[in-house]
N, C-alpha and C positions, 0 to 999 in steps of 0.2 A: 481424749479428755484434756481441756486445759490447767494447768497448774497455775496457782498462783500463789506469791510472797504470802506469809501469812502478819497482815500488819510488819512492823521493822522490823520483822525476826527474820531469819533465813531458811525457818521451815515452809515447801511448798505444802500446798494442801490441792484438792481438786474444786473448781469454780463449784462443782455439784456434790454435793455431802448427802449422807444418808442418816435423818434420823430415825433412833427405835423405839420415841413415844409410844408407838402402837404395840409390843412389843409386851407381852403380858396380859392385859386387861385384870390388874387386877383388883381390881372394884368397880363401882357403875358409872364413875367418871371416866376413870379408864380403857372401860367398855366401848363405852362412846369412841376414842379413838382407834383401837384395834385389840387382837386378842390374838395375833402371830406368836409360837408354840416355838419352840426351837427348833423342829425339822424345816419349818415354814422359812423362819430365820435364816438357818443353810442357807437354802434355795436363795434368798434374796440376797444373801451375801456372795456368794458367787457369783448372781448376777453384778452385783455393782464392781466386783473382781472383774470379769470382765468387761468391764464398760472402763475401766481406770481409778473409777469412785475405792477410795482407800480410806477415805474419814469418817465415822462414825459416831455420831452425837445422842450422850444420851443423858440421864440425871437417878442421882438415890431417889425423888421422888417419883418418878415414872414409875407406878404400882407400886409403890413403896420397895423396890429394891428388885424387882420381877425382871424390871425392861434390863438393870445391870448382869445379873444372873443368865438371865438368857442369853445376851448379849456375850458374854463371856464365854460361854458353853459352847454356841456357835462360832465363835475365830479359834476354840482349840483347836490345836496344829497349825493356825495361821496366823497368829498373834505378830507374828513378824511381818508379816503385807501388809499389818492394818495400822492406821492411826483411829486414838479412843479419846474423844472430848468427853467427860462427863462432870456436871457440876455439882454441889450443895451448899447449904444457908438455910433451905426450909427446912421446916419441921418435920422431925424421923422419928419421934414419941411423944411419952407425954410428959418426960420430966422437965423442969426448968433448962436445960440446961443442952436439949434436944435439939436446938435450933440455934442459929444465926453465924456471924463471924468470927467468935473469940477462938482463940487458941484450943480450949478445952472441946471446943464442937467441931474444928474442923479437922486437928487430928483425928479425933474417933469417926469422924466422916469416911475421912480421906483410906482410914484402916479399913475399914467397911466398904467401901466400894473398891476396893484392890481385892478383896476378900471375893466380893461377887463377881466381880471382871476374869477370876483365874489370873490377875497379872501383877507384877512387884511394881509397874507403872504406869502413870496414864499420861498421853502427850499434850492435853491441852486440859488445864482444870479450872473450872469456872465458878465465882462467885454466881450464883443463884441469883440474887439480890442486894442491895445492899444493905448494913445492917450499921443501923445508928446511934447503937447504944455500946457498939465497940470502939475501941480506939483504934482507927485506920494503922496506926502504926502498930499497935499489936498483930490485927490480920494481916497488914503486908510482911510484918517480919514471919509471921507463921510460913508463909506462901515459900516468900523465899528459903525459909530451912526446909520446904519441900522440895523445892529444886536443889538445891545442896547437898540433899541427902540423894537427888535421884529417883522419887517416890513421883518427882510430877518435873515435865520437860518444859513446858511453857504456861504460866500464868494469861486468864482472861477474866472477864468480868459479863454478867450480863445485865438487863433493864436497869442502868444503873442512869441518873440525870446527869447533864453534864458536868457541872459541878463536883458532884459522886468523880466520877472518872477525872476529872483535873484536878481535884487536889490527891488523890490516888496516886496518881506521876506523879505528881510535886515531891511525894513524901519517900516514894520510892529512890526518883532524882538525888534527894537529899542527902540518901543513908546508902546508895547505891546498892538496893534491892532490886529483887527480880522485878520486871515492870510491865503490864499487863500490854500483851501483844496484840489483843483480839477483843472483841465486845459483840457477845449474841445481845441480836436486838431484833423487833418486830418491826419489817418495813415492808411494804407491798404496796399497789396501783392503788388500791382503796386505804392507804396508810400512810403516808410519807411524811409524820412527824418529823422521822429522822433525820430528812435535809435539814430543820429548822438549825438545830445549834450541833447534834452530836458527828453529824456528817463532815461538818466545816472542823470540828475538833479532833475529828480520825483524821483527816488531810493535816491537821499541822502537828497532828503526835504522832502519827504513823502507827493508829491504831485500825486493824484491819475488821472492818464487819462480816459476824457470822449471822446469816437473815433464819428468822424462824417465822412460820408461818406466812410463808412467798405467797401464798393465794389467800390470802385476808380471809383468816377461820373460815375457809370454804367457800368464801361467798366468789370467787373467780377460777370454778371448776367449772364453767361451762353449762352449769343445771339450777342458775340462777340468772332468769333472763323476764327482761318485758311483759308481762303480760302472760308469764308462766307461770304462776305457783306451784309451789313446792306442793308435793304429797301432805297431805296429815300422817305426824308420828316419824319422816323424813328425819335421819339423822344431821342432816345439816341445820334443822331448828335449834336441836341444840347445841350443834357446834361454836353457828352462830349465835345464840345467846351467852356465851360464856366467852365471848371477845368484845371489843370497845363498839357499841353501835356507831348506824348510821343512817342520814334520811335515804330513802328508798329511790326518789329519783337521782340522787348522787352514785349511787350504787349501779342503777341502770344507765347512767347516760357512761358511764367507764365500761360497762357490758356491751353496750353497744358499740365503741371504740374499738372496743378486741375482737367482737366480735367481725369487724369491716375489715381490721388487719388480719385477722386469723382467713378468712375470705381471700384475700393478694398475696398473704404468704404459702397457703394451703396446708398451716400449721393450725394446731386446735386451739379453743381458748387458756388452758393452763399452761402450754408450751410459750404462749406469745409472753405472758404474762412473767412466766421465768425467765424470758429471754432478756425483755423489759428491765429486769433486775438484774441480770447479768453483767451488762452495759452501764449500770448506775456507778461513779467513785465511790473509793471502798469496800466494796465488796470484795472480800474474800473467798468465801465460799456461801452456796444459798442449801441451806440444810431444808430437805425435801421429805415429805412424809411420802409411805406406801402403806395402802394394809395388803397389797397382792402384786400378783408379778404384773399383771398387765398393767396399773397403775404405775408402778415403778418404770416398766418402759416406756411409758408413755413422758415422764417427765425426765428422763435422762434423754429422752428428744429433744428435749430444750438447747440441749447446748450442742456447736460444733456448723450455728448459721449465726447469722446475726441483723436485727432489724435495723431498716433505714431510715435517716436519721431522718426522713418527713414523716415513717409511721413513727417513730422516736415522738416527734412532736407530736402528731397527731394523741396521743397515748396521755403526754404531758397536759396535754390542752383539758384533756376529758377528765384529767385525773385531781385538780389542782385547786386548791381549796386555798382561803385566806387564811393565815396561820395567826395565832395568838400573838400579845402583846408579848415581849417588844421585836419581835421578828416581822409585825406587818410593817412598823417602824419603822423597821434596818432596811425593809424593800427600796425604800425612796432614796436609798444613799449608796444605790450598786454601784457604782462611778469608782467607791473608796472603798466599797466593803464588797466585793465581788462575791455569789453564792457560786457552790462549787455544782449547780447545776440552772439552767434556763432558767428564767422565771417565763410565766404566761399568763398573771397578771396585774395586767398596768394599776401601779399606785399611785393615789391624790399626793400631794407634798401636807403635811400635817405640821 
């Protein structure tokens, strides 16, 4: 397994992390992504033991507090192998006071999921979201008295906008607080927002990206193809319905892409796909879902080859939408403004 920096900090982490979203089920949302038991858990956790995979990502919201609990239950006796990302910001009740960034919610978070983890520490703690009606310098000072006290090793952030994350540094910079190392974000073949601005802003802060949902809510598992419909009642309906849409031929002609490379590599459509992200700057680690062992091996196959850089492009070519204002803008001035990946397509000068 390959290690990498985790953003400018000095913790390695592994290119492939394991998340335990599925981890619980417990309610019908949840359902939806898995309902692994903790003996099940075990199992998968010695697998990703032996594969190297030692980071584990999970959240208080995952079944309301199930996925941590489990999660916990299964590294006893092994809490020292493992690294544990887990975040919060959303809602854990119903009182006012159950949710967001302040001080007052993230302690009682933070005490509560050390509470279900079985551990006095977590290595990587993540804002959830971000939350706008705190004062950035109240939550960053929070953050860092948890690293000071030793309750949390490295601060991150996740779907936070660029802005969100740079004045974050800024105020951190300022008061020489802990300073967020890492940023889980949504980026995949069918998603690649992220190159627009927060990509170019991990490269100059040396903020490392943690990827969630590598296979665009299901839709780049291989059982989404041309002129295949899905089953009626197929859980991928509504996987996919509860992630960002898209038009249907855009989705196919990227299917068809992986599917021509997965063909010359003799690798399958989610391995290429992981691989594809592997390779991208910034990335740290790509937080991989399983709800079973054979899924799980099958995407720890992704790593340990690597595609070339004509299927690279090939991949780019298929994948590559005009982005929003003012980033279609900034295309026409790569000369001065270099993007920290190809571009594949030609802009008019506006």
């Amino acid at each position: 397994m390959e290690y990498r920096l985790l953003g400018g900090s000095g913790l390695k982490v592994p290119v492939l992390s394991f998340g335990t979203g599925t981890f619980g089920g417990g309610n019908e949302f949840f359902k939806a992504w898995g309902e692994t038991d903790v003996a099940e858990a075990r199992r998968l956790i010695d697998i990703c033991f032996d594969h190297g995979v030692n980071l584990f990502d999970t959240a208080d919201i995952y079944s309301y507090g199930l996925s941590e609990e489990i999660l916990g239950a299964a590294l006893e006796g092994k809490r020292d192998k493992a690294l544990i990302s887990t975040k919060a910001t959303f809602s854990m009740g119903d009182g006012p006071n159950d949710k967001g960034s302040s001080r007052y919610h993230l302690t009682a978070a933070l005490e509560a999921s050390l509470r279900r983890l079985k551990t006095d520490y977590v290595d990587i703690y993540h804002l959830h979201g971000f939350d706008a009606l705190t004062p950035i310098e109240e939550t960053l000072n929070t953050l860092d008295k948890f690293v000071r006290e030793g309750k949390v090793r490295y601060i991150a952030c996740s779907n936070f906008s660029g802005w969100h994350l740079m004045k974050s540094l800024a105020v951190s910079d300022r008061y020489g607080w802990a300073r967020y190392v890492a940023h889980q974000v949504y980026y995949s073949l069918v998603g690649r927002e992220y190159e627009w601005e927060l990509m170019p802003l991990g490269l100059d802060q040396k903020v490392g990206a943690l990827i969630w949902s590598p296979l665009g809510w299901g839709r780049l598992t291989g059982k989404i193809r041309r002129g295949k419909p899905l089953p009626e009642g197929s859980r991928l309906h509504k996987a996919s319905a509860e992630g960002p849409q898209m038009d249907d031929e855009y989705l196919y002609t990227v299917v068809d892409a992986l599917d021509e490379v997965a063909a010359e590599t003799g690798k399958t459509v989610p391995q290429v796909a992981l691989n594809w992200l592997i390779q991208r700057p910034t990335v740290s680690s790509i937080i991989m879902g399983a709800r079973n062992e054979e899924q799980l091996r099958q995407n720890l196959a992704a790593e340990g080859w690597n595609l070339t850089a004509e299927q690279v492009a090939k991949l780019n070519r298929a994948s590559d939408q005009q982005p929003v204002y003012p980033y279609w803008h900034q295309r026409q001035f790569t000369e001065r403004n270099p993007p920290p990946v190809p571009l594949t397509t030609p802009v008019a000068g506006v």
